[in-house]
BAFI-3210 file (N, C-alpha, C; in Angstrom, 3 decimals, decimal comma, padded with zeros to 6 digits):
// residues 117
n [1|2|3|4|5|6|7|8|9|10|11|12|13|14|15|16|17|18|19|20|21|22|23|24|25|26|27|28|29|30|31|32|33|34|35|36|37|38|39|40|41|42|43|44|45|46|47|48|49|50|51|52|53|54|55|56|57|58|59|60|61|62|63|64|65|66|67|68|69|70|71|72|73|74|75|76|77|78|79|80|81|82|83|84|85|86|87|88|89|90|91|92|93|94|95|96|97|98|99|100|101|102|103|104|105|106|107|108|109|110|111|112|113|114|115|116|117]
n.u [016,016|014,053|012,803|011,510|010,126|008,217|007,333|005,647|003,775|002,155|-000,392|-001,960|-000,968|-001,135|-004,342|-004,051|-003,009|-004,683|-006,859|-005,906|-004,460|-006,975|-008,249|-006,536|-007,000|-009,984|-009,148|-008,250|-010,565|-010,272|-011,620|-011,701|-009,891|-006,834|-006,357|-004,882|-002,629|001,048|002,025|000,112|000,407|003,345|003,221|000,999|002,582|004,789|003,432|002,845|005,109|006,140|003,820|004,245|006,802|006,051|003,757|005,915|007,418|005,403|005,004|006,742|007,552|005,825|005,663|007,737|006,226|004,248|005,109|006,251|004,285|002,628|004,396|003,927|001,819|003,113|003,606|001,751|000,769|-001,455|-002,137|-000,625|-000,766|000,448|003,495|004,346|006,267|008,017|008,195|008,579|011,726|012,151|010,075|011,238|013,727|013,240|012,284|014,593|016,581|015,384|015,109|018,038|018,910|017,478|018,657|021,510|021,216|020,481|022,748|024,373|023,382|023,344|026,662|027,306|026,055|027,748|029,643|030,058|029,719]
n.v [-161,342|-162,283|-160,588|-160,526|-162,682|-162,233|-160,101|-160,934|-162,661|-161,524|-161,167|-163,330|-164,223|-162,814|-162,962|-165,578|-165,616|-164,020|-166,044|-168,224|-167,274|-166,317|-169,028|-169,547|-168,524|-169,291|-171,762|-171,041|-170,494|-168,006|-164,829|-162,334|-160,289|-158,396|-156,010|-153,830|-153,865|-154,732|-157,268|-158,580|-157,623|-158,175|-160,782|-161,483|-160,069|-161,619|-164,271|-163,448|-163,246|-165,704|-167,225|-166,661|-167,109|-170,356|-170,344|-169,977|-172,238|-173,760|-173,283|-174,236|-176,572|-179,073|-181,062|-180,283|-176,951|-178,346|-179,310|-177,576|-175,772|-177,095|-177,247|-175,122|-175,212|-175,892|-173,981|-172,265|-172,287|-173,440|-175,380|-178,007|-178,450|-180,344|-180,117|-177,535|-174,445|-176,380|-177,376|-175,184|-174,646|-176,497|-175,564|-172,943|-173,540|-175,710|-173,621|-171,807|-173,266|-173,582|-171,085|-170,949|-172,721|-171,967|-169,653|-170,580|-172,105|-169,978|-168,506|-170,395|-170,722|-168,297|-168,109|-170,032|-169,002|-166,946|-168,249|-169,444|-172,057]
n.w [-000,831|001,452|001,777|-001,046|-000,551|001,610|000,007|-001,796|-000,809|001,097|001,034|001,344|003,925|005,802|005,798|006,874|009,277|010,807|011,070|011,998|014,622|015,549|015,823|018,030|020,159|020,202|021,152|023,783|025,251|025,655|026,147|025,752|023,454|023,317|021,070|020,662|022,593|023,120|022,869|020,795|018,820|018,397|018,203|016,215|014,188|013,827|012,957|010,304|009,208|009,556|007,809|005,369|004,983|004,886|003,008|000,683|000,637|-000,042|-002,342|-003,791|-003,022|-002,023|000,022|001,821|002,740|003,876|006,096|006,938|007,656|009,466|011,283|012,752|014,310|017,033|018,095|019,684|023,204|024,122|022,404|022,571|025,275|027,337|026,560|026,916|025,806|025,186|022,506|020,720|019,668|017,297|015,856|014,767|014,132|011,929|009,924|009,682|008,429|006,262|005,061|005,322|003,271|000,794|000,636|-000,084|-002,012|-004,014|-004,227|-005,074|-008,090|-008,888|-008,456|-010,400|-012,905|-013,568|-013,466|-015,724|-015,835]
ca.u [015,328|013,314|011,806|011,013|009,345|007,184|006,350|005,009|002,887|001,835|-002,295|-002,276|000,121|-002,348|-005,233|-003,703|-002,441|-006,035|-007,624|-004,748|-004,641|-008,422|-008,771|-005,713|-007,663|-010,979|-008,805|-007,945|-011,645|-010,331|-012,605|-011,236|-008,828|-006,527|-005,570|-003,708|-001,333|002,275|002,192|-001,025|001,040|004,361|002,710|000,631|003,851|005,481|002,874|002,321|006,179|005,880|002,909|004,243|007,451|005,110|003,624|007,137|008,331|004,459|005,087|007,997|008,074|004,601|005,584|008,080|005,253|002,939|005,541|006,663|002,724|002,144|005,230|003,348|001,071|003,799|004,231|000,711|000,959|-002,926|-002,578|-000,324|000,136|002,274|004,689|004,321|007,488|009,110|008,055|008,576|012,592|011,326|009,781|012,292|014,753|012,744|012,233|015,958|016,523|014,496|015,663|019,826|019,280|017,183|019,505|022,906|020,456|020,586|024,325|025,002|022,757|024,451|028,077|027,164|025,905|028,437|031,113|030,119|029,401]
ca.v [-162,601|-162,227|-159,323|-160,592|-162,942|-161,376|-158,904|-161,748|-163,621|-160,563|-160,525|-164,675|-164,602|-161,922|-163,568|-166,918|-165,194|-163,777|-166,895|-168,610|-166,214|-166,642|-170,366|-170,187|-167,877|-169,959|-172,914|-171,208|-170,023|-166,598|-164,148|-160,915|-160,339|-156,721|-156,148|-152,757|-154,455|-155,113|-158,965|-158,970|-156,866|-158,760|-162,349|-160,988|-159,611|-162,867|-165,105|-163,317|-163,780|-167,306|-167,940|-166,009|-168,357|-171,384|-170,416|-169,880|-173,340|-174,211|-173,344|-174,653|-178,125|-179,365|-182,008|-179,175|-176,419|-179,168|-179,684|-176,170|-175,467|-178,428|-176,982|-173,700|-176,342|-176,336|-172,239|-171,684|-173,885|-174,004|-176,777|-178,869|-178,007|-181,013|-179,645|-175,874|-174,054|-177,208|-177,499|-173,859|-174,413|-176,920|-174,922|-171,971|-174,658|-175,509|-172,158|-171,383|-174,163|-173,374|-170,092|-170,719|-173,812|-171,520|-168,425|-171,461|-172,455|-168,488|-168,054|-171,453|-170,221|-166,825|-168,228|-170,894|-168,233|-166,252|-168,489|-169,802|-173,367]
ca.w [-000,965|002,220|001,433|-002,180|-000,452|002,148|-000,841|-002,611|-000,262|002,155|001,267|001,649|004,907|007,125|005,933|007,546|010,227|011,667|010,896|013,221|015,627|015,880|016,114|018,864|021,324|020,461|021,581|025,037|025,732|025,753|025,481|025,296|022,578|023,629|019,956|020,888|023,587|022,257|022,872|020,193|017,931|018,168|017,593|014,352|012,680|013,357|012,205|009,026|008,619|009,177|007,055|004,129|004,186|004,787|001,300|-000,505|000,157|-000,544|-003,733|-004,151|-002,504|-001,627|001,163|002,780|003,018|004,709|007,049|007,683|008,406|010,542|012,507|013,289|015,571|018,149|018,759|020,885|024,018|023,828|021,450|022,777|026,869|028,250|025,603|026,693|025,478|024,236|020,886|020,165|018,554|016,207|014,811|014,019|013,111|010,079|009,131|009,615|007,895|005,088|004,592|005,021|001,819|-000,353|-000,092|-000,286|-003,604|-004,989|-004,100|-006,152|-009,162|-009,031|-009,041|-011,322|-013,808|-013,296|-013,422|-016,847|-015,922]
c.u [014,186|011,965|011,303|009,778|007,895|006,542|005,064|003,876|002,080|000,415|-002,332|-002,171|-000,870|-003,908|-005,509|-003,440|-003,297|-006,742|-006,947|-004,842|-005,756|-008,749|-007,546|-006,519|-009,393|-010,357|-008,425|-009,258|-010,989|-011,257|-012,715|-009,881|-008,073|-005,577|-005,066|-002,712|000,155|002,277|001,645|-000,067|002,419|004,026|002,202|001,376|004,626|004,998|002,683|003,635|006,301|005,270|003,705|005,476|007,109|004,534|004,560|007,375|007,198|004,619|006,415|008,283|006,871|004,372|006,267|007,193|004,233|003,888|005,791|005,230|002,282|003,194|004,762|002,533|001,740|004,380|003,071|000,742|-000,663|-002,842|-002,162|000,682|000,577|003,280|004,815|005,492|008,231|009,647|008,655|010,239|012,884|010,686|010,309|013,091|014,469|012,953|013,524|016,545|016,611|015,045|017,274|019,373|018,450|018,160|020,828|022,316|021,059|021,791|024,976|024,563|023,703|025,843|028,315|026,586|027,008|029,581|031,488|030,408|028,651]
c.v [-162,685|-161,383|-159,928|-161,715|-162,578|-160,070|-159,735|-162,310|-163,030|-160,913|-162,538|-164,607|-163,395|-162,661|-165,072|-166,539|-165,006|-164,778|-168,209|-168,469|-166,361|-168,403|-170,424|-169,740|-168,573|-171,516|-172,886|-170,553|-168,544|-165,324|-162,991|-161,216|-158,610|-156,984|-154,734|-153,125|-155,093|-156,724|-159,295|-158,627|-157,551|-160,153|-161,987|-160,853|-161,318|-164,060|-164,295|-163,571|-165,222|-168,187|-167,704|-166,942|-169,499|-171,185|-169,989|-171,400|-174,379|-174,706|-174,477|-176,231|-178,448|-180,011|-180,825|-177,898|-176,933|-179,326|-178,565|-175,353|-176,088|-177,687|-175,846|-174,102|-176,048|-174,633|-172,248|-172,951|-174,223|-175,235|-178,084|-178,993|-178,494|-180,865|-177,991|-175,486|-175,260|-177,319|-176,337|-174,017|-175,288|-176,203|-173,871|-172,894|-175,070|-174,390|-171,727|-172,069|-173,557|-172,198|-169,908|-171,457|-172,753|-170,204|-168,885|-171,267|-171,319|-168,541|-169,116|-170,910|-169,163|-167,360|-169,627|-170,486|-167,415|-166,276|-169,216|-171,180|-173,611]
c.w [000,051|002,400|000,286|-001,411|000,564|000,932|-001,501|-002,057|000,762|002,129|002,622|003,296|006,102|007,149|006,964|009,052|011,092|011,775|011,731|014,773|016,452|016,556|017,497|020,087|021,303|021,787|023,556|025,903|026,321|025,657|025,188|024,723|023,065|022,108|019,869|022,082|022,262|021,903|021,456|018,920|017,383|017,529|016,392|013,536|012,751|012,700|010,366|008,425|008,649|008,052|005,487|003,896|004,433|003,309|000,153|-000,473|000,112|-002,036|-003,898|-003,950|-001,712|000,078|002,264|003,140|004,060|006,005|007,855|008,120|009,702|011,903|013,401|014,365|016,811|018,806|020,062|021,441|024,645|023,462|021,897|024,718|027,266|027,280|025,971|026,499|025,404|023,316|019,894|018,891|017,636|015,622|014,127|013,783|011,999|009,583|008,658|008,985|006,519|004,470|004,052|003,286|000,865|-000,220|-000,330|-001,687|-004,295|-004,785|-005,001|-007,571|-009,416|-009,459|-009,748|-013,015|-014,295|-013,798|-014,809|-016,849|-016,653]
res [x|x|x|x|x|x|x|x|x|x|x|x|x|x|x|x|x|x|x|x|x|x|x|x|x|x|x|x|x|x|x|x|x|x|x|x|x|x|x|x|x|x|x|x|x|x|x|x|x|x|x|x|x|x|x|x|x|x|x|x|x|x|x|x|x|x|x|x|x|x|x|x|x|x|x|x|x|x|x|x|x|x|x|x|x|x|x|x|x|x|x|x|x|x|x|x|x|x|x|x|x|x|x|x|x|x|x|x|x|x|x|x|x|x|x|x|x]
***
């Protein structure tokens, strides 16, 4: 399921990701980017996993997408610094969230097919 969806949403979910990425290091007047350091490397893969289930439960549920985007606000403590590392497990709590009820969803479908309800 996780994989189906990162297969699905991969081009969208990098595109979002650099364009993220970008506006977060505009936001801290950074000016050198080291995009061969691990840090650069670890944050990229995780935002593109973020984004990509940000546009599954896009699809899927308009108001939850807007919310599970909006939550991505609260990872870089650029944005919101008398919150620095506060905000951060708000925002995997959605996600985690998001992910347990849609794979509960498939496991009901499945043994509701299954079971010849």
């Amino acid at each position: 399921m996780f994989l189906l969806i990162l297969k699905k949403k991969f081009k969208k979910a990098i595109l979002l990701s650099i364009a993220f990425i970008g506006l977060i290091y505009f936001l801290e007047n950074n000016g050198t980017i080291n995009f061969f350091s691990p840090e650069f490397l670890i944050t990229f893969v995780m935002y593109v996993i973020l984004f990509s289930i940000c546009l599954d439960a896009l699809d899927k549920n308009k108001l939850l997408g807007l919310l599970m985007s909006v939550s991505l606000l609260f990872l870089p403590p650029s944005i919101f610094p008398q919150f620095a590392g506060k905000l951060f497990p708000l925002t995997y709590g959605i996600f985690i969230i998001y992910l347990f009820f849609t794979y509960a969803f498939s496991m009901f479908r499945n043994w509701k097919n299954n079971a010849g309800l």
